[in-house]
C-alpha positions as CSV (number, residue, x, y, z in Angstrom):
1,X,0.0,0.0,0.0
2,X,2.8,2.5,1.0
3,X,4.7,1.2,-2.5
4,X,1.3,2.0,-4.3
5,X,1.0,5.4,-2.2
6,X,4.2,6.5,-3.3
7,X,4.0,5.9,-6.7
8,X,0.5,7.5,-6.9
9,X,2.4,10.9,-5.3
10,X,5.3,10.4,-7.4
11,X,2.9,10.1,-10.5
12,X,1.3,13.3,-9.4
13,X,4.6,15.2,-8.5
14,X,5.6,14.6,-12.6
15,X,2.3,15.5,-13.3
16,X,2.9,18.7,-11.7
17,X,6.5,19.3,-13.1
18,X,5.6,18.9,-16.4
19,X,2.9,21.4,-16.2
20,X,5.2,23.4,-14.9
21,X,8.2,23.2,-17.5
22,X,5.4,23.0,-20.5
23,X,5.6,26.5,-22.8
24,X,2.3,28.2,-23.7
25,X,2.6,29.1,-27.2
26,X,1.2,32.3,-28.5
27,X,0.5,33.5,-31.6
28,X,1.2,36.8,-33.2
29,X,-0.2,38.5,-36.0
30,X,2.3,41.1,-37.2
31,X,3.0,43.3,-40.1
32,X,5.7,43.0,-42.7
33,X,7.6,46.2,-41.8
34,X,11.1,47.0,-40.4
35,X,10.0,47.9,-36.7
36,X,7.7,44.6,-36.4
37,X,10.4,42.4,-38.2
38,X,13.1,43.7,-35.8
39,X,10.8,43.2,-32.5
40,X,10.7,39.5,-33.7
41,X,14.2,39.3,-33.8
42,X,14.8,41.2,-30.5
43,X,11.9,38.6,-28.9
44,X,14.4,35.9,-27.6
45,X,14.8,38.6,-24.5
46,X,11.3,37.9,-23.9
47,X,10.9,34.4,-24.0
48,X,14.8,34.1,-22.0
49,X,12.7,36.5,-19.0
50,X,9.5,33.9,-19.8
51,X,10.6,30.3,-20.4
52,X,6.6,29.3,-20.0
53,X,5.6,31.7,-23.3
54,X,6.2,30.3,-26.7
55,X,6.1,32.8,-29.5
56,X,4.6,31.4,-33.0
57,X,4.8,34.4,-35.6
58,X,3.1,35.3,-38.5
59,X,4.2,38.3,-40.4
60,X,1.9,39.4,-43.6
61,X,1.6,41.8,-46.5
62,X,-0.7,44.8,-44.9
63,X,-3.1,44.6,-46.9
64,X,-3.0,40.9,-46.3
65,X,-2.7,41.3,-42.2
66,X,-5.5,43.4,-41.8
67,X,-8.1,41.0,-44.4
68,X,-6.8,38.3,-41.8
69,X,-7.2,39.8,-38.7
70,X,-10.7,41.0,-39.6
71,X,-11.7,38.2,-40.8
72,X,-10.6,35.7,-37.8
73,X,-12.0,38.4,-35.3
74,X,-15.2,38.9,-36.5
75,X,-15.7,35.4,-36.6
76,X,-14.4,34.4,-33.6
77,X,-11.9,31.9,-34.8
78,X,-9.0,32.2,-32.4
79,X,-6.4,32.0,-34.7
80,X,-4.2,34.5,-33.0
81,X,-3.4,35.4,-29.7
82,X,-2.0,39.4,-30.0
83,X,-2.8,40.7,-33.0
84,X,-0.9,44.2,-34.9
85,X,-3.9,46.4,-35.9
86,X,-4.5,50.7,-36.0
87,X,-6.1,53.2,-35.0
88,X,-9.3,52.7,-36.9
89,X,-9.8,49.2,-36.1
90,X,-9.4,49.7,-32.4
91,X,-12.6,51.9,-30.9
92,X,-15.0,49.9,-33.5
93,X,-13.9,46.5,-32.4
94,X,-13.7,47.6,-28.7
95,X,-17.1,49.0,-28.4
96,X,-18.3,45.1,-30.6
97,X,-16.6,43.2,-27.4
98,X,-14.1,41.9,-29.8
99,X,-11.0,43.2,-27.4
100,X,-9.3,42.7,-24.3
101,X,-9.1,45.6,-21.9
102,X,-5.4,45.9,-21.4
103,X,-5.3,45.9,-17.7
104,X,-2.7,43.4,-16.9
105,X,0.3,44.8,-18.9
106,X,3.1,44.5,-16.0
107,X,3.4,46.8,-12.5
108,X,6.7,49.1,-14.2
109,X,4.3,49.5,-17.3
110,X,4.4,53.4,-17.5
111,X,1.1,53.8,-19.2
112,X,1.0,57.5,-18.6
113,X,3.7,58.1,-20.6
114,X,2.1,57.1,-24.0
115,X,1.3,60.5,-25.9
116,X,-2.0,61.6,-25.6
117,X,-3.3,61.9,-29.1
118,X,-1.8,57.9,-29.4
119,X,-3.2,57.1,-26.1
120,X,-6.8,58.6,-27.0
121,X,-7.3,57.1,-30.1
122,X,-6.8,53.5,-28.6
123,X,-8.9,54.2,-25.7
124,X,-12.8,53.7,-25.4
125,X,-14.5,55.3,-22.0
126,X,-10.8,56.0,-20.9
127,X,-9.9,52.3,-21.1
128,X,-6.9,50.9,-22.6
129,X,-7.8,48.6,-25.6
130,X,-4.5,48.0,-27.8
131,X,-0.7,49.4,-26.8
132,X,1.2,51.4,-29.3
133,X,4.1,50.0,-30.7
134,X,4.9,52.9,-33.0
135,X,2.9,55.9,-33.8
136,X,3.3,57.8,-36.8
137,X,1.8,60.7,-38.6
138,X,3.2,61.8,-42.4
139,X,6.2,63.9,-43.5
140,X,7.8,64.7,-46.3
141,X,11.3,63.3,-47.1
142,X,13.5,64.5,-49.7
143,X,17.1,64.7,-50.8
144,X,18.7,68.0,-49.9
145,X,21.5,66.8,-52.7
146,X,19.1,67.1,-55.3
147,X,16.7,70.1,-54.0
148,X,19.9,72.4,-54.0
149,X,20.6,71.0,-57.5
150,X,17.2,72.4,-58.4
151,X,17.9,75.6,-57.2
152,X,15.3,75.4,-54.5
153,X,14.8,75.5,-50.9
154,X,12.4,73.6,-49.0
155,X,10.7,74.7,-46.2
156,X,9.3,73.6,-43.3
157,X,5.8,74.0,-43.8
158,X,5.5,73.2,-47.8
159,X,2.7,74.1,-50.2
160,X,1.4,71.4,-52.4
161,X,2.2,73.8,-55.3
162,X,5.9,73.9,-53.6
163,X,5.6,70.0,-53.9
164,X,5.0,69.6,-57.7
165,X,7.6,72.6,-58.4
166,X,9.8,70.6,-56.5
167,X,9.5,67.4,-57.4
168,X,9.3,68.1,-61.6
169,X,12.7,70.4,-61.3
170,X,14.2,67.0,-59.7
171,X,13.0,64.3,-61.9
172,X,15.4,62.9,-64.4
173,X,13.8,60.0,-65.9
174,X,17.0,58.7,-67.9
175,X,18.7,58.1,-64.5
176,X,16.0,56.8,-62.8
177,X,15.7,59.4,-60.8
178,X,12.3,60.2,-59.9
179,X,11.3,63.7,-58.2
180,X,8.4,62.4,-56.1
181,X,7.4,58.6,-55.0
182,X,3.6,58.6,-53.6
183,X,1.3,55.4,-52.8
184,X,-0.3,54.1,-55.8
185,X,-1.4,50.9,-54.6
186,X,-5.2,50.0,-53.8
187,X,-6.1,49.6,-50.3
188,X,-8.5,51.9,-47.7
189,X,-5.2,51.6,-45.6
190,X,-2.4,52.1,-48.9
191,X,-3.2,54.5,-51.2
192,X,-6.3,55.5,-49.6
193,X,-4.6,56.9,-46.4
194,X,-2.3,59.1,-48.4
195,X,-5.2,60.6,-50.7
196,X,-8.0,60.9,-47.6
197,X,-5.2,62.7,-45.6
198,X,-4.3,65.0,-48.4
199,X,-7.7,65.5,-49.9
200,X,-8.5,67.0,-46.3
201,X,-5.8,69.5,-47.3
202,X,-7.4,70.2,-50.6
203,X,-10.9,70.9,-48.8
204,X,-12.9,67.5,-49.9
205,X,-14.3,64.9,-47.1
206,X,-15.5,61.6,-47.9
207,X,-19.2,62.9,-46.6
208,X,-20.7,65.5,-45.8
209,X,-23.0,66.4,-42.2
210,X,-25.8,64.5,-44.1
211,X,-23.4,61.4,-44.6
212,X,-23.5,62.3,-48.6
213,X,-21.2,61.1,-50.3
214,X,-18.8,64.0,-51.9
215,X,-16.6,62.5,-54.7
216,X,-19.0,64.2,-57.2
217,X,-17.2,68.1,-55.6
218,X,-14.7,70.0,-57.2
219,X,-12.0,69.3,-54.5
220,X,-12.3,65.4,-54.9
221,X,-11.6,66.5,-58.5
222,X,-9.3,68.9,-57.7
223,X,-7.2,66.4,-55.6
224,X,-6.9,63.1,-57.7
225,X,-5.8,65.5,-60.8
226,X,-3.3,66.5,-59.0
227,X,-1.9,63.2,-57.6
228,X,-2.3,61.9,-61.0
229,X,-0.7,64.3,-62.7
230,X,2.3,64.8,-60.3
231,X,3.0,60.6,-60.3
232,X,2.6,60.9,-64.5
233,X,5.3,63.8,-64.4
234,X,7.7,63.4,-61.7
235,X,7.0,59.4,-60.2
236,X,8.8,56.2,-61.2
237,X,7.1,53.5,-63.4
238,X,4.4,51.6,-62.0
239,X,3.2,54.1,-59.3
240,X,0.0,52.3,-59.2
241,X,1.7,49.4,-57.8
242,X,3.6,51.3,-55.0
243,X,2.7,50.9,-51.1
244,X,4.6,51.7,-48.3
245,X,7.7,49.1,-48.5
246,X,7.7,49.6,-52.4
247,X,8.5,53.7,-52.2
248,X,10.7,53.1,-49.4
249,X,13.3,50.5,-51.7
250,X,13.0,53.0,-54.0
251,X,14.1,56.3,-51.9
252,X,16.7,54.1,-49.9
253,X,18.3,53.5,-53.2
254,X,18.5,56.9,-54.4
255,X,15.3,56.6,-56.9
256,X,13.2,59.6,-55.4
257,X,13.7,63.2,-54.8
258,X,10.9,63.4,-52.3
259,X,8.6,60.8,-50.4
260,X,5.7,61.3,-48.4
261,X,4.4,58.8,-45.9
262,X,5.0,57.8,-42.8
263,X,6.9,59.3,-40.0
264,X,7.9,56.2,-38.8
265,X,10.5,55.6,-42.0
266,X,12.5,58.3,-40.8
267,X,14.4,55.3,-39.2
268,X,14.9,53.8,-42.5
269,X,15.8,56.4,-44.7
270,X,18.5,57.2,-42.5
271,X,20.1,54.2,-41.8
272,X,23.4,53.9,-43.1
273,X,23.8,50.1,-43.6
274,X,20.4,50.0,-45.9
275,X,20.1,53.6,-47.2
276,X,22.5,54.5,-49.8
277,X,21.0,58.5,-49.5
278,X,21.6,58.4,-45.5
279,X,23.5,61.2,-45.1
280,X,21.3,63.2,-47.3
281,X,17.9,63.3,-46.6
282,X,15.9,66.4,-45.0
283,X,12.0,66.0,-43.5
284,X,9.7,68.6,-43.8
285,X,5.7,68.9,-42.6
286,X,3.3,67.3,-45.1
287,X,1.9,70.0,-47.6
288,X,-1.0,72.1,-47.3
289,X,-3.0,74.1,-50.0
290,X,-3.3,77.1,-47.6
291,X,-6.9,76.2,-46.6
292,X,-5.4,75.4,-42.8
293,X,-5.7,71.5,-43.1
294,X,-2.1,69.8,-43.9
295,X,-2.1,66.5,-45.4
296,X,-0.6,64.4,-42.7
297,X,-2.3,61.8,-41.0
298,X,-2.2,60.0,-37.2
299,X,-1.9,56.4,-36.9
300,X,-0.9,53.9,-34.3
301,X,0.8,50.2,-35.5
302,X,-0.7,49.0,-32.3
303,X,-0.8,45.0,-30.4
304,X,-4.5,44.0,-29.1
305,X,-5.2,40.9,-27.3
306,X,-8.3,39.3,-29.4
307,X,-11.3,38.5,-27.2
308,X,-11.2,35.1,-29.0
309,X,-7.7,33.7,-27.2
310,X,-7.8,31.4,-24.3
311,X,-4.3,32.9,-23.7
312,X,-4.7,36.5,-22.6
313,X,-2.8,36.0,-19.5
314,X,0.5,35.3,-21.7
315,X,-0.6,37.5,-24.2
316,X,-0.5,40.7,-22.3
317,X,2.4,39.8,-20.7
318,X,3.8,39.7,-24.3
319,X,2.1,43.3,-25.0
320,X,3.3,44.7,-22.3
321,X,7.4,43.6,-22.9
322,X,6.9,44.9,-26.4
323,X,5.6,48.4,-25.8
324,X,7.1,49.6,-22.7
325,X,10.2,51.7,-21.9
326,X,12.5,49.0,-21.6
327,X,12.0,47.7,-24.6
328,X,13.2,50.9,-26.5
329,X,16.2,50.7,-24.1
330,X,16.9,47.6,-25.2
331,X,16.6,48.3,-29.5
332,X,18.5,51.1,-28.4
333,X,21.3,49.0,-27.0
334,X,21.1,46.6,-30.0
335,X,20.8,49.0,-32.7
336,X,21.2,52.2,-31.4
337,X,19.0,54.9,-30.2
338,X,17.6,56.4,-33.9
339,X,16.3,52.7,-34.4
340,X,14.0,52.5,-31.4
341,X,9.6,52.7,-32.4
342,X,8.8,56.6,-32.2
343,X,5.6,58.4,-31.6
344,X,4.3,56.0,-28.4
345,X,6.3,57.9,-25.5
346,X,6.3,61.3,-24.3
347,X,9.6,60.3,-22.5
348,X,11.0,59.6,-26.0
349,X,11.3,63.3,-26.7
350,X,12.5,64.2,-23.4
351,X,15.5,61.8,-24.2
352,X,18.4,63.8,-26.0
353,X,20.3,61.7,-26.8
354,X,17.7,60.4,-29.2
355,X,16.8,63.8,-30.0
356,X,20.9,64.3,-31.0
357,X,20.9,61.0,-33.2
358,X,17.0,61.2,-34.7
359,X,17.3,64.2,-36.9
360,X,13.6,63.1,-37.9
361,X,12.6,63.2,-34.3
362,X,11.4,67.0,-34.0
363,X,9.5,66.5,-37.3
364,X,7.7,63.3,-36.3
365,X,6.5,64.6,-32.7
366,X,5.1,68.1,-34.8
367,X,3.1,66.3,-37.5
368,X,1.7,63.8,-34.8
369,X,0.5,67.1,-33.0
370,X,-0.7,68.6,-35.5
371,X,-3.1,65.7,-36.5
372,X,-6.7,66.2,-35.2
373,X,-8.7,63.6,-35.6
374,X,-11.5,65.0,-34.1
375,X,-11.7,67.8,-37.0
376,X,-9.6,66.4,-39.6
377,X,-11.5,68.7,-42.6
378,X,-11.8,72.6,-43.5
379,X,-15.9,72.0,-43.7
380,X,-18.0,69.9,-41.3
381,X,-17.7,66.0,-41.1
382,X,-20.2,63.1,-38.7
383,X,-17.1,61.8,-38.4
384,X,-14.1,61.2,-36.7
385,X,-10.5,60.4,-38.1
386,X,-7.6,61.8,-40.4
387,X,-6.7,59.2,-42.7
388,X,-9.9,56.8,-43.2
389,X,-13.5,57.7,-41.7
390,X,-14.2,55.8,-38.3
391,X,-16.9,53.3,-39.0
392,X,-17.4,50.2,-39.5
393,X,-18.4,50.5,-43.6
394,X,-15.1,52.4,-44.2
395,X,-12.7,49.1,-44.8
396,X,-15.0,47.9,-47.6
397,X,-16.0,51.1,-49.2
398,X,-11.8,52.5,-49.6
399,X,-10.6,49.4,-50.5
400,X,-13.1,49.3,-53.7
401,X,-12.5,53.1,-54.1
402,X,-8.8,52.8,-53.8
403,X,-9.1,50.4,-56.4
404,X,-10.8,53.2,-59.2
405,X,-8.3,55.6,-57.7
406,X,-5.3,53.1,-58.0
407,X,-6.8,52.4,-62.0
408,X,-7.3,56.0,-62.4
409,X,-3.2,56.7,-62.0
410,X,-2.5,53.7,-63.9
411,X,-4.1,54.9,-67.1
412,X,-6.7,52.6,-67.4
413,X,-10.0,54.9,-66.2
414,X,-10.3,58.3,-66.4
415,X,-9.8,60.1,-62.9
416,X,-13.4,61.5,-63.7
417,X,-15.1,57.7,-64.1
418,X,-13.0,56.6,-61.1
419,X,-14.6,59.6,-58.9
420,X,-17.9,59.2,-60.5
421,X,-17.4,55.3,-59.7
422,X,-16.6,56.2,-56.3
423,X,-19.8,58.5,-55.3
424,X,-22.0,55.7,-56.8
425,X,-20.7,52.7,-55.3
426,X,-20.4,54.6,-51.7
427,X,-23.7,56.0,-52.0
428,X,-25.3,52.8,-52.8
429,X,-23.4,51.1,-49.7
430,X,-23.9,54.0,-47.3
431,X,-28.0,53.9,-48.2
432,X,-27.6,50.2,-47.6
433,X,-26.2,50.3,-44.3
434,X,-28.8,53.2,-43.3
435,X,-26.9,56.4,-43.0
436,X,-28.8,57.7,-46.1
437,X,-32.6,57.7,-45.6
């Protein structure tokens, strides 16, 4: 009996010792970009500090990444544990019970620290729903080599009609040198988030205070002649094709005079082992028209804990590792201080020694200011956000727009059938979903 006795606690001791040594495995939904691709790298340090937290990755296509994420969310599949998603997923899904409160993110997690216009737009009824891992707004970047070449100066606070001046004097197609490199490619977060951000500038909104649809107004006009013109003039071959990752090969190796985008590629274009223009780029605010809206946006590459994982425990823990302080001390030990995520923390911009090495720094912590989500046009809007409007019929009705707009600058529709396009198919799915009577 005492044989059997001991056996049975022995049994039971094993039991408990394997529980104890066996790894939960997470899964993270990330995007394809250099600050996501380098957290994976970094995340040995996590799972070293939490041998009981497995890390399974999968990195997408952004486009790709937020069709995924969507989709397994909405239908509760459970595919993924922490998933990378913005600004305008956030508040929607929070307020559908499809998110996580991020209460649990560690007891040194300074969440006070996180900027305020970051902060408040992943927040619903002052409750933390997804952690920033970098926030961004839009700049532009250009080569001072080839600006002083042009005989021009650029200032800090461009006009559009600066812009085109600009990036015409600098293109010189027979060296592949392109004066301006601008999202072509279709998506309600690609080329969509450039054009809603600088049609603001230009005075259009996607609706007006009746939710009408307003593609069929002269400055929705106004602004995709414009961008088409400018890309036909001054941008490389196969604009229409061009996202984020596509105009940022291109600028690193020399191929554009001027790109606007993201803030966050300040770190890129800089970098001295992968851009061959490093020690000659200059950042600027995104352009205005002089109608008191400039054309930069505010976004937030954020992690959320899916309501849909039986992990959230280990997930949060994750979330918390990958968005606090520390971890910027430690890409700044690993790769230096210019390298770390910008726009999450106001402690960040206190730092000067990243102020001395970031010569983007200044520029990214103005435009993200600047940004007002809350009254992102020159007329009245129902709605809130910069770069896309914040409901829940916006992912579906830009990504079919940005596909006229994306045909429009390839040549193969007129920019005045992609615009009437555009006010038909959103009226049709805005009196659908009941915001027309």
């Amino acid at each position: 009996m005492k044989f059997i006795s001991r056996v049975f606690v022995s049994a039971i001791t094993l039991s408990f010792l394997s529980l104890s040594v066996a790894a939960e495995t997470i899964t993270i939904a990330t995007v394809n970009n250099g600050d996501m691709i380098r957290m994976q790298k970094l995340s040995s340090e996590f799972t070293v500090a939490n041998p009981d937290i497995e890390l399974e990755w999968v990195t997408l296509e952004e486009n790709i990444l937020r069709q995924r994420v969507t989709t397994d969310i909405a239908t509760k599949g459970g595919q993924y544990d922490v998933m990378t998603i913005g600004t305008y997923e956030v508040p929607i899904w929070a307020n559908q019970g499809w998110l996580y409160e991020l209460d649990n993110l560690g007891e040194d997690y300074d969440i006070d620290d996180i900027l305020p216009a970051i902060r408040d737009g992943l927040s619903v009824d002052g409750k933390l729903f997804a952690a920033p891992f970098y926030g961004e707004s839009s700049m532009v970047m250009y080569r001072t080599d080839l600006i002083e070449k042009a005989g021009l100066e650029m200032p800090d606070a461009p006009t559009w009609e600066f812009i085109a001046e600009a990036a015409r004097a600098m293109t010189d197609k027979d060296n592949e040198v392109y004066g301006i490199c601008l999202r072509g490619k279709a998506g309600w977060g690609e080329n969509m988030a450039f054009l809603t951000a600088t049609a603001n500038s230009f005075g259009a909104r996607w609706f007006d205070e009746n939710w009408t649809p307003q593609f069929d107004q002269p400055a929705w006009k106004e602004t995709l002649d414009f961008y088409v013109d400018l890309l036909n003039d001054a941008g490389p071959p196969g604009a229409s094709s061009n996202g984020f990752n596509e105009n940022l090969a291109l600028f690193q190796t020399g191929k554009c005079g001027m790109w606007i985008d993201a803030t966050v590629a300040g770190s890129f274009v800089t970098n001295e082992t992968d851009s061959t223009v490093a020690d000659k780029v200059g950042f600027a605010l995104a352009p205005d028209t002089g109608l008191g809206k400039r054309g930069n946006w505010l976004w937030a590459w954020s992690l959320a804990v899916p309501a849909g994982s039986a992990k959230a425990v280990a997930a949060q823990k994750f979330v918390g590792w990958a968005t606090s302080k520390e971890y910027l001390d430690l890409v700044a030990d690993q790769e230096g201080w210019k390298n770390v995520p910008p726009g999450t923390r106001l402690s960040l911009y206190e730092n000067e020694t990243y102020l001395a090495e970031a010569s983007f720094a200044k520029m990214t912590l103005e435009s993200i200011q600047s940004a007002d989500p809350t009254n992102p046009t020159v007329d009245p809007v129902p709605y809130v956000g910069v770069q896309f409007v914040a409901i829940p019929e916006f992912q579906g009705i830009a990504t079919t727009v940005g596909q006229q707009f994306s045909a429009a600058l390839a040549g193969t529709t007129s920019v005045d059938d992609a615009l009437a396009n555009a006010q038909s198919t959103v009226t049709r799915e805005m009196t659908r979903a009941g915001y027309i009577k």
